[in-house]
CHARMM-style PDB file with segment names, atoms N, HN, CA, C and O in Angstrom:
ATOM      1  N   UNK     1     -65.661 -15.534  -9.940  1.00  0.00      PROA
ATOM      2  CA  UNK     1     -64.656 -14.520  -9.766  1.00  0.00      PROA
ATOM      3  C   UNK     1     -63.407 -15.099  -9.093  1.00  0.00      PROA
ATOM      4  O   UNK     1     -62.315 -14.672  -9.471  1.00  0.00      PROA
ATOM      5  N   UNK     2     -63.467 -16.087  -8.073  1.00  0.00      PROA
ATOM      6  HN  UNK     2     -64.354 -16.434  -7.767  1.00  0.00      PROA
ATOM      7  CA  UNK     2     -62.345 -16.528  -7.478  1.00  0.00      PROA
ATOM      8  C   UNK     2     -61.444 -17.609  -8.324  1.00  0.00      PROA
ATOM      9  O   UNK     2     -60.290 -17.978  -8.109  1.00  0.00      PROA
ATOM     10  N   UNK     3     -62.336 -17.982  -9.329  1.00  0.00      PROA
ATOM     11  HN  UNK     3     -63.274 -17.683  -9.504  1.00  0.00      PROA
ATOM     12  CA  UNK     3     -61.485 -18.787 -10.588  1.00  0.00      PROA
ATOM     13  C   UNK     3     -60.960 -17.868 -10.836  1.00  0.00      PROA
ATOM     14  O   UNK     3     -60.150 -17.744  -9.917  1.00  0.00      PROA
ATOM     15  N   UNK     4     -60.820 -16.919 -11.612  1.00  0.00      PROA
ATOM     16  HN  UNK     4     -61.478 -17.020 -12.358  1.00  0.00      PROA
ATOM     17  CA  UNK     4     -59.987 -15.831 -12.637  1.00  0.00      PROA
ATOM     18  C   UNK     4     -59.236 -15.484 -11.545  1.00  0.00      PROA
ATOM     19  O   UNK     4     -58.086 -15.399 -11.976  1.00  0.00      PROA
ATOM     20  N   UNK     5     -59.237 -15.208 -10.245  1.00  0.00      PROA
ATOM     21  HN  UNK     5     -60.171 -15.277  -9.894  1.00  0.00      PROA
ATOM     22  CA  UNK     5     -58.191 -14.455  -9.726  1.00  0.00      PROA
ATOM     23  C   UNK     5     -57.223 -15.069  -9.199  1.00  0.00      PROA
ATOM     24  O   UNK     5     -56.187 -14.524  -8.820  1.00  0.00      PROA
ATOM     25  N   UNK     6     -57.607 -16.894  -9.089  1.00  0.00      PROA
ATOM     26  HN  UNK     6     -58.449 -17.337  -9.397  1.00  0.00      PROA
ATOM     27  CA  UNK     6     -56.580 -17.718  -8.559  1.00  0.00      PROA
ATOM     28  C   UNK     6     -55.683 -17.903 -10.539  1.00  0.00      PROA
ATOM     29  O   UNK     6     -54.513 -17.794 -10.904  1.00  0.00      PROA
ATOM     30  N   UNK     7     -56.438 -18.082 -10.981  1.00  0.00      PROA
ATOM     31  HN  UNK     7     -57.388 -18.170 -10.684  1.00  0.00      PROA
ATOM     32  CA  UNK     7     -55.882 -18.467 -12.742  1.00  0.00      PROA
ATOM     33  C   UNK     7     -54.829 -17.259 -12.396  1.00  0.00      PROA
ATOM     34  O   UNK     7     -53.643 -17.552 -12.248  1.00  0.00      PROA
ATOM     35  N   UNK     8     -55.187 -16.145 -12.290  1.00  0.00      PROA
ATOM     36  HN  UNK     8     -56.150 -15.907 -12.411  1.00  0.00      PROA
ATOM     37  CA  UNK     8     -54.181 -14.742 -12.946  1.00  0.00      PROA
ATOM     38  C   UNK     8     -52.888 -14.958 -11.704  1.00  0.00      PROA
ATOM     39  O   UNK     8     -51.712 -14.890 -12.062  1.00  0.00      PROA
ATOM     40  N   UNK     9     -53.163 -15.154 -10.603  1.00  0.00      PROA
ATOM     41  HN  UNK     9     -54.118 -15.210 -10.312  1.00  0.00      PROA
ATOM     42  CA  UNK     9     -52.185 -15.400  -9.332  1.00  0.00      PROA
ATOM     43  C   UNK     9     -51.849 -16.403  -9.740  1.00  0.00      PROA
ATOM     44  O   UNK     9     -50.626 -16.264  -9.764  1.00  0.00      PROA
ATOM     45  N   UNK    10     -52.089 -17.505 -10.149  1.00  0.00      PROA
ATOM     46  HN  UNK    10     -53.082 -17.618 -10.130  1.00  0.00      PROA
ATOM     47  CA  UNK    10     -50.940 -18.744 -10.475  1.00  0.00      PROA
ATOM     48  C   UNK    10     -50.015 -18.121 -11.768  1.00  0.00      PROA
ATOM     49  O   UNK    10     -48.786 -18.185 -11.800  1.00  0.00      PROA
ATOM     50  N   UNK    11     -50.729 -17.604 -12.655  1.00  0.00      PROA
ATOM     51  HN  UNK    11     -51.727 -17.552 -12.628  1.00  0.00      PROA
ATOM     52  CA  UNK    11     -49.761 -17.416 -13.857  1.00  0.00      PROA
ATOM     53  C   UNK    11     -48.731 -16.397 -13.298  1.00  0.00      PROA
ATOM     54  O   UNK    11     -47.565 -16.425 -13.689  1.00  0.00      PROA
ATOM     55  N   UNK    12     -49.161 -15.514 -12.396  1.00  0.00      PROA
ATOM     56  HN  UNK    12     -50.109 -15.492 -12.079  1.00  0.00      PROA
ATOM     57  CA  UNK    12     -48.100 -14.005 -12.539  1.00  0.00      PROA
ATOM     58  C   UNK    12     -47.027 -15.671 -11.075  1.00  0.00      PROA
ATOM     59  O   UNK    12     -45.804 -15.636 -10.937  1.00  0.00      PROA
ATOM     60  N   UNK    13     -47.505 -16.266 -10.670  1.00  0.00      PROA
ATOM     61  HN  UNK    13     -48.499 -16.294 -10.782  1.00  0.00      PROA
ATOM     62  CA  UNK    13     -46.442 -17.275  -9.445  1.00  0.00      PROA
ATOM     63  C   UNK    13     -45.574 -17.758 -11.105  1.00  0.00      PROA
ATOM     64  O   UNK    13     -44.447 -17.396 -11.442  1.00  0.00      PROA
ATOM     65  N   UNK    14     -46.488 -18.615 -11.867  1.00  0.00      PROA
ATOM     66  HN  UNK    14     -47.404 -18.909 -11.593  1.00  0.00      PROA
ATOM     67  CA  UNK    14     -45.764 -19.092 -12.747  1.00  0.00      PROA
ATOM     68  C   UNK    14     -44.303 -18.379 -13.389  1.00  0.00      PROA
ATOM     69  O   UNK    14     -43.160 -18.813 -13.244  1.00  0.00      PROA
ATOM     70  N   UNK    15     -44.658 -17.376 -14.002  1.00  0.00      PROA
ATOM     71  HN  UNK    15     -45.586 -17.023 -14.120  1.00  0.00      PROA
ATOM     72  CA  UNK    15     -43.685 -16.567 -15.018  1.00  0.00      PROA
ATOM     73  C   UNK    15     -42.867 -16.302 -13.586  1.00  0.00      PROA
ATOM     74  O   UNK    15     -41.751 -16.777 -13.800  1.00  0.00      PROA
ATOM     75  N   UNK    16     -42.894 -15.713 -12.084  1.00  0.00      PROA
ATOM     76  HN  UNK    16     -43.800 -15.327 -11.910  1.00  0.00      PROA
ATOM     77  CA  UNK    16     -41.917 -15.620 -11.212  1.00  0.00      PROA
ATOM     78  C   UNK    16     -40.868 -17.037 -11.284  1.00  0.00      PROA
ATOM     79  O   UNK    16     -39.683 -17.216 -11.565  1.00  0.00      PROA
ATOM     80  N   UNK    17     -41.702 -17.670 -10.980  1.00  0.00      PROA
ATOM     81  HN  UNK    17     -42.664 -17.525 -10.751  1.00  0.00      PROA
ATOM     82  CA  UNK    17     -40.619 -18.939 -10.801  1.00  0.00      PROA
ATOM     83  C   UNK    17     -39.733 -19.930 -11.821  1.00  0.00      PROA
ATOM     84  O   UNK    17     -38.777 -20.688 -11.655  1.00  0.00      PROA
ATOM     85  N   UNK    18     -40.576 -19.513 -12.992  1.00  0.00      PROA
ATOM     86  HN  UNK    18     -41.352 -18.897 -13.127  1.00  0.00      PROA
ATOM     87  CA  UNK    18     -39.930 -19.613 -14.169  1.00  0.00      PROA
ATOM     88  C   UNK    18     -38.577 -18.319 -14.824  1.00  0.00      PROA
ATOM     89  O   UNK    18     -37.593 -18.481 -15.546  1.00  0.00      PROA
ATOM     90  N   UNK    19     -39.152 -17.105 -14.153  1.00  0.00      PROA
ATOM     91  HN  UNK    19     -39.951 -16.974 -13.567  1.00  0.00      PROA
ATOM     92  CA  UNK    19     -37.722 -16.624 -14.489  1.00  0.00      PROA
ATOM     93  C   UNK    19     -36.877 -16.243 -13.453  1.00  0.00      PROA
ATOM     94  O   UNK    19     -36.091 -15.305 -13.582  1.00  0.00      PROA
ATOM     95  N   UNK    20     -37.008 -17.076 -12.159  1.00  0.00      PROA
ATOM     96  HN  UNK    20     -37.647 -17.838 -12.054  1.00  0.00      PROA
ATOM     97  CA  UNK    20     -35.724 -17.137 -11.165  1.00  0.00      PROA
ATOM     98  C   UNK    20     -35.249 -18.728 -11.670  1.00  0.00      PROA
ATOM     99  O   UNK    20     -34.487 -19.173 -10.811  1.00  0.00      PROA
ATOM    100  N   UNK    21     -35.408 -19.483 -12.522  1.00  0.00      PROA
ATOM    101  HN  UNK    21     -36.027 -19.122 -13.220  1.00  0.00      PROA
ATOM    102  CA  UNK    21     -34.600 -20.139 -12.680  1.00  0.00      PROA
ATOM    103  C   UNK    21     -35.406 -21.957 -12.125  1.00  0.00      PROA
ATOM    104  O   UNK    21     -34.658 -22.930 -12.041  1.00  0.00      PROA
ATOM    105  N   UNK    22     -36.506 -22.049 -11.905  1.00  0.00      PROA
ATOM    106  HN  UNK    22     -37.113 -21.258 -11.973  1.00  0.00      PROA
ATOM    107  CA  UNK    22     -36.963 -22.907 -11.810  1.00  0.00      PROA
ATOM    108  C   UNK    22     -38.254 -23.654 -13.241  1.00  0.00      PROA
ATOM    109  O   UNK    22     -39.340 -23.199 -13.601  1.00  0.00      PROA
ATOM    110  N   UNK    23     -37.592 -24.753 -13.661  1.00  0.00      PROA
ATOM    111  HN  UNK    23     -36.710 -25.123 -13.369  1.00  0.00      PROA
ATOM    112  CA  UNK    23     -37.896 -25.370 -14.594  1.00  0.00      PROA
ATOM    113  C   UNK    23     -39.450 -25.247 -14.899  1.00  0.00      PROA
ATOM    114  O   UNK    23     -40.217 -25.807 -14.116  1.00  0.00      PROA
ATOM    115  N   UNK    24     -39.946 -24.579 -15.942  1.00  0.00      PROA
ATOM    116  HN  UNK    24     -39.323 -24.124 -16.578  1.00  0.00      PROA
ATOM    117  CA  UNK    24     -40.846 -23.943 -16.823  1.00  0.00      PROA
ATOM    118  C   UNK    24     -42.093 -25.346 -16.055  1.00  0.00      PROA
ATOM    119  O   UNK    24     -42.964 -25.030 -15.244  1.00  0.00      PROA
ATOM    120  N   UNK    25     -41.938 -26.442 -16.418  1.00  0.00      PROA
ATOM    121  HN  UNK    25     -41.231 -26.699 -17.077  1.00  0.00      PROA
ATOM    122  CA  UNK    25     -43.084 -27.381 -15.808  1.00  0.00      PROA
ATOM    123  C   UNK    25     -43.095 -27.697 -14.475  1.00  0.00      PROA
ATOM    124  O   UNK    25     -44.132 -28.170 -14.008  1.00  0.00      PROA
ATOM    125  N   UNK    26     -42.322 -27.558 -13.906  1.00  0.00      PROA
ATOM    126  HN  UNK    26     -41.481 -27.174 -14.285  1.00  0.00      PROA
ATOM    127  CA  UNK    26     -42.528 -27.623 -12.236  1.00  0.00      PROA
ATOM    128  C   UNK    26     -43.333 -26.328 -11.881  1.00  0.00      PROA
ATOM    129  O   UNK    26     -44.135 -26.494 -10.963  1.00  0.00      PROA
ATOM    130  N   UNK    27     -43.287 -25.206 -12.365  1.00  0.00      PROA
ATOM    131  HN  UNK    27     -42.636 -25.072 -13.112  1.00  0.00      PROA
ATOM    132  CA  UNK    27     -43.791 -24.034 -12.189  1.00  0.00      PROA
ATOM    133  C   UNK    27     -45.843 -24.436 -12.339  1.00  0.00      PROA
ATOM    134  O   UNK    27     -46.815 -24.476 -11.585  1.00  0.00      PROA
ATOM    135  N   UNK    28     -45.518 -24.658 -13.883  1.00  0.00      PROA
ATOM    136  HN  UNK    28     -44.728 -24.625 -14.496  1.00  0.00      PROA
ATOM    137  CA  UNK    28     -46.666 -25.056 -14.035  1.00  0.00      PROA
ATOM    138  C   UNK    28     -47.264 -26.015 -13.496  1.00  0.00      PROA
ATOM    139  O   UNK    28     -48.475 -25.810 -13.568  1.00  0.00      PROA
ATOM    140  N   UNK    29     -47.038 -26.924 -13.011  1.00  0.00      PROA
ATOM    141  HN  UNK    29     -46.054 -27.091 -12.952  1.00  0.00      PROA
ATOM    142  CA  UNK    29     -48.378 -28.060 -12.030  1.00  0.00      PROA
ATOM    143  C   UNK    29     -47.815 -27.070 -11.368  1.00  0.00      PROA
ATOM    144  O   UNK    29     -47.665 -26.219 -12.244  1.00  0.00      PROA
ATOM    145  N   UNK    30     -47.293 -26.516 -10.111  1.00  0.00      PROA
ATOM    146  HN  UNK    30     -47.415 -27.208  -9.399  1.00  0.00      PROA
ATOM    147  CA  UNK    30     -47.884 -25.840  -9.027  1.00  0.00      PROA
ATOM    148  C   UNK    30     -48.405 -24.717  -9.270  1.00  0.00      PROA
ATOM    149  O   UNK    30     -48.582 -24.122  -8.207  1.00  0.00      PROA
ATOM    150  N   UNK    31     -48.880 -23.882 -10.523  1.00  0.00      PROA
ATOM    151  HN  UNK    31     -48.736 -24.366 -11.386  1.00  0.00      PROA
ATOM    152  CA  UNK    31     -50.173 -23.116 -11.001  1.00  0.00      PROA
ATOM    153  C   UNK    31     -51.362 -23.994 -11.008  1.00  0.00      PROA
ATOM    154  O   UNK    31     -52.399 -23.757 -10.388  1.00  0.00      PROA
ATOM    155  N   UNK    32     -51.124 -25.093 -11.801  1.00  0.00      PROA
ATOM    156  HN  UNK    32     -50.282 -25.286 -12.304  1.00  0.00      PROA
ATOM    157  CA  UNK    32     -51.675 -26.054 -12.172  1.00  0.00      PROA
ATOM    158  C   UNK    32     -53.279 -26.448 -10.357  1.00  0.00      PROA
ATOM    159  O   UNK    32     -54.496 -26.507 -10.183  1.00  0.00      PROA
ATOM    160  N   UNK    33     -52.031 -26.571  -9.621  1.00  0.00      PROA
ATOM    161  HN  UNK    33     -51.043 -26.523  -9.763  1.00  0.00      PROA
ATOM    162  CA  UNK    33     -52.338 -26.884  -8.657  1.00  0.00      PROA
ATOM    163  C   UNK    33     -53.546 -26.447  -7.974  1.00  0.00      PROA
ATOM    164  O   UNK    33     -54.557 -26.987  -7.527  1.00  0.00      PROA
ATOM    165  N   UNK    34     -52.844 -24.713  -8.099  1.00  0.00      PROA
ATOM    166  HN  UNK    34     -52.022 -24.274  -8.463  1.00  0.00      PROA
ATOM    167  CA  UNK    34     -53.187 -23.739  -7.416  1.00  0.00      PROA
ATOM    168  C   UNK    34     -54.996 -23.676  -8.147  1.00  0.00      PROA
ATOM    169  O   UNK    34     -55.980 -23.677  -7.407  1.00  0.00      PROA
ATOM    170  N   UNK    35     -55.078 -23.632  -9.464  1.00  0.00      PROA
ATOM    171  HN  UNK    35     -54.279 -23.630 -10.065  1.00  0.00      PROA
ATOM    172  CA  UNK    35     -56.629 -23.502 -10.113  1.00  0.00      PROA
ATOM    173  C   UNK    35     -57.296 -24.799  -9.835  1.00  0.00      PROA
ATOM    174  O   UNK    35     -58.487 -24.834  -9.528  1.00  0.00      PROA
ATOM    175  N   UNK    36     -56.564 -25.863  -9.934  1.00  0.00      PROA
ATOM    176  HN  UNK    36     -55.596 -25.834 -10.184  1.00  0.00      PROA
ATOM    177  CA  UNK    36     -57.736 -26.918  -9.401  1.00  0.00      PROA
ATOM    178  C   UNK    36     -58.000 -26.907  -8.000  1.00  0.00      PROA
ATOM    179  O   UNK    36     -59.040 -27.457  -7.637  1.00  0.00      PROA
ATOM    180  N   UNK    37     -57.132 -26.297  -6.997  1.00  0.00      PROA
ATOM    181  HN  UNK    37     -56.288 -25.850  -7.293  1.00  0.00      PROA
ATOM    182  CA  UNK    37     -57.826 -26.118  -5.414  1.00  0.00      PROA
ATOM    183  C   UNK    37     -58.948 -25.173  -5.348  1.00  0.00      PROA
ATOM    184  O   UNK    37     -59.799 -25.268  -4.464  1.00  0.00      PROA
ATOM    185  N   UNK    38     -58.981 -24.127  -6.392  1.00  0.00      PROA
ATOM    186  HN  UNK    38     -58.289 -24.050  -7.110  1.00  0.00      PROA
ATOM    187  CA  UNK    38     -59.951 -23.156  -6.117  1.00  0.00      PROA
ATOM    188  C   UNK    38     -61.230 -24.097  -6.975  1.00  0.00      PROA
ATOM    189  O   UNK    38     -62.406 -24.224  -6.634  1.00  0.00      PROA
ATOM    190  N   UNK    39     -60.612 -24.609  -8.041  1.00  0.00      PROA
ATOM    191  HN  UNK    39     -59.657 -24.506  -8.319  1.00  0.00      PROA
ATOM    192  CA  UNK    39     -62.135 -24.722  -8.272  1.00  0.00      PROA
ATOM    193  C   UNK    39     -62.886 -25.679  -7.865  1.00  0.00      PROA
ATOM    194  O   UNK    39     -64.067 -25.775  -8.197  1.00  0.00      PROA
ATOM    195  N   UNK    40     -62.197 -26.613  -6.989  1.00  0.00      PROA
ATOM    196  HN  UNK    40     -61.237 -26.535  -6.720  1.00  0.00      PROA
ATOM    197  CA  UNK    40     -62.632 -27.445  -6.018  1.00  0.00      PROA
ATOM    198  C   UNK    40     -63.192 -27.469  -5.313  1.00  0.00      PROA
ATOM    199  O   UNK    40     -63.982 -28.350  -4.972  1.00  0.00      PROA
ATOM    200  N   UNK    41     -62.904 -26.261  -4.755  1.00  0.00      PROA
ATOM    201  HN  UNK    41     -62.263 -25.546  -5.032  1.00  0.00      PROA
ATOM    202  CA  UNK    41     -63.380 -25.918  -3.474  1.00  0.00      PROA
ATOM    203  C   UNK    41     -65.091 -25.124  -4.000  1.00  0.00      PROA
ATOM    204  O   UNK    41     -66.157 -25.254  -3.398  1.00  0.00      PROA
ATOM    205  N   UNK    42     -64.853 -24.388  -5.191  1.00  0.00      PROA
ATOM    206  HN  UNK    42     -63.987 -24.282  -5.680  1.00  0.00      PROA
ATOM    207  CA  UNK    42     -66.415 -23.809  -5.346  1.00  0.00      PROA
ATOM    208  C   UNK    42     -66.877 -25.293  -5.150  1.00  0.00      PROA
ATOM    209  O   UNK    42     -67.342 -25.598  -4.052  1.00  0.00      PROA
ATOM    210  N   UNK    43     -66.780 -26.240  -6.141  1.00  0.00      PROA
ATOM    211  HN  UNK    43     -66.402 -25.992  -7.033  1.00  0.00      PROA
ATOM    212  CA  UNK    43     -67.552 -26.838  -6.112  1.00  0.00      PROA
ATOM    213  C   UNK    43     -68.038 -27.628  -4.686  1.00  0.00      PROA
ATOM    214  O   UNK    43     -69.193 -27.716  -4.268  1.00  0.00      PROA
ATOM    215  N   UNK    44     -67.180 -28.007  -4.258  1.00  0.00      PROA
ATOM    216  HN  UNK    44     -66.242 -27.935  -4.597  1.00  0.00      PROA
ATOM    217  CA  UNK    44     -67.506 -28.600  -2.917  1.00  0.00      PROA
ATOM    218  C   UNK    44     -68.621 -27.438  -2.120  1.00  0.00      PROA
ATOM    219  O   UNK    44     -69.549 -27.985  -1.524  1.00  0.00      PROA
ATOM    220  N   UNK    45     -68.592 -26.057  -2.077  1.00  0.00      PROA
ATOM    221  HN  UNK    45     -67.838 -25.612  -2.561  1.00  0.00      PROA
ATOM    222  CA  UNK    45     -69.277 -25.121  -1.252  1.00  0.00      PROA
ATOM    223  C   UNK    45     -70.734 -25.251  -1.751  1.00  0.00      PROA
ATOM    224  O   UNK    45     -71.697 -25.055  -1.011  1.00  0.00      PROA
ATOM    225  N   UNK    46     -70.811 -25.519  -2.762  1.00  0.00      PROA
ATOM    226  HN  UNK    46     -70.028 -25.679  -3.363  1.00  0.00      PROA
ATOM    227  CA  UNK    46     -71.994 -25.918  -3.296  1.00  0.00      PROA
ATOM    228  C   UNK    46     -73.093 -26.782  -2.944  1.00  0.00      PROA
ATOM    229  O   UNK    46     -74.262 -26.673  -3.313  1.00  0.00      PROA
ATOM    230  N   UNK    47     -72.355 -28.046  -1.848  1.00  0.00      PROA
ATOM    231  HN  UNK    47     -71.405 -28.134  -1.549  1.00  0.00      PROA
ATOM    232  CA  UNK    47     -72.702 -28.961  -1.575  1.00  0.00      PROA
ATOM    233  C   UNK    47     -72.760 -28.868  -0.320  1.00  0.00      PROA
ATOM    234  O   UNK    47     -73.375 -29.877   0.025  1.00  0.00      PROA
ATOM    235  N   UNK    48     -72.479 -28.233   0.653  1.00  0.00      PROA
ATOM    236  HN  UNK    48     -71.979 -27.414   0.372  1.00  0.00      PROA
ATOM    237  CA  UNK    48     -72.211 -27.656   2.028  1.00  0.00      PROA
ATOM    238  C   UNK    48     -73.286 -27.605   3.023  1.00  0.00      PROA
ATOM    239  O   UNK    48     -74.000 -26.768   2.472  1.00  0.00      PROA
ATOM    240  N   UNK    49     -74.066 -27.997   4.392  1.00  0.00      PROA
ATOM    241  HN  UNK    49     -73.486 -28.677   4.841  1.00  0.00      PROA
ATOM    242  CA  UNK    49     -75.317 -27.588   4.437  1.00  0.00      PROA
ATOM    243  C   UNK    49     -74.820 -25.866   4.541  1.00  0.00      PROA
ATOM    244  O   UNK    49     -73.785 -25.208   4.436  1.00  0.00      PROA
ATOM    245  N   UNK    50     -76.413 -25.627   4.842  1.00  0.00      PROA
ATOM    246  HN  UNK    50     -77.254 -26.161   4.928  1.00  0.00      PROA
ATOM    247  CA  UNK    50     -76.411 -23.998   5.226  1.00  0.00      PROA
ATOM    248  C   UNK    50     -76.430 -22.993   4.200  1.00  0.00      PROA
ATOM    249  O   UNK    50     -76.579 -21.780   4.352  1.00  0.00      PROA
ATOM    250  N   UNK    51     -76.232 -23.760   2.939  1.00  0.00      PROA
ATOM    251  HN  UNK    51     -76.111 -24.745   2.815  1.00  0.00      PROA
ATOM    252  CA  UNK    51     -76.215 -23.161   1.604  1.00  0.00      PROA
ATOM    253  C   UNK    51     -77.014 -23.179   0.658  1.00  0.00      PROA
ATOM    254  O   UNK    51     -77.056 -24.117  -0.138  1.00  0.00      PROA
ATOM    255  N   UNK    52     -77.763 -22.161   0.592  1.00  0.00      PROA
ATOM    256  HN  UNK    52     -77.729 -21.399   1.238  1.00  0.00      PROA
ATOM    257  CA  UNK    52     -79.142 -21.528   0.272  1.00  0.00      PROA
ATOM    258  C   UNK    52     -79.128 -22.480  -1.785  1.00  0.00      PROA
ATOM    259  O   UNK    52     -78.064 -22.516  -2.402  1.00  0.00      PROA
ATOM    260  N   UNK    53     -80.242 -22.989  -2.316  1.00  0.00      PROA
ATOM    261  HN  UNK    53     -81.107 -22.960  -1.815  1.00  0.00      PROA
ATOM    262  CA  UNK    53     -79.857 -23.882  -3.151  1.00  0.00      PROA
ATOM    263  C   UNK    53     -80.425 -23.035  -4.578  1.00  0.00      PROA
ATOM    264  O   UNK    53     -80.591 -23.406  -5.740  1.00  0.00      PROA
ATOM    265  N   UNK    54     -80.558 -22.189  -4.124  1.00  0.00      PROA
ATOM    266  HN  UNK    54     -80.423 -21.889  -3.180  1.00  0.00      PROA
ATOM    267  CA  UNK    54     -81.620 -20.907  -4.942  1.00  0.00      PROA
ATOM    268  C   UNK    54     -81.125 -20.467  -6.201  1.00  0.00      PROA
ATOM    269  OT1 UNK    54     -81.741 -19.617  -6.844  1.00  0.00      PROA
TER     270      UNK     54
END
């Protein structure tokens, strides 16, 4: 669930910063950005102690 909601929050950041005037691919790697930190991070939590392996 926190994939799709960082994906939908980078795109609605994307189309903002793309139509105040900042160049269509700079927008994108910092969406870009934004979905590979989240899904990074699941994965890393995965690996965490204290985290039930069930």
């Amino acid at each position: 669930m926190a994939i799709t909601v960082a994906t939908a929050a980078a795109l609605v950041i994307w189309v903002v910063m793309w139509s105040v005037g900042i160049k269509a691919l700079d927008a994108s790697m910092l969406a870009l950005a934004i979905v590979l930190l989240v899904a990074t991070g699941r994965i890393v939590m995965r690996y965490l102690p204290g985290r039930d392996r069930a």
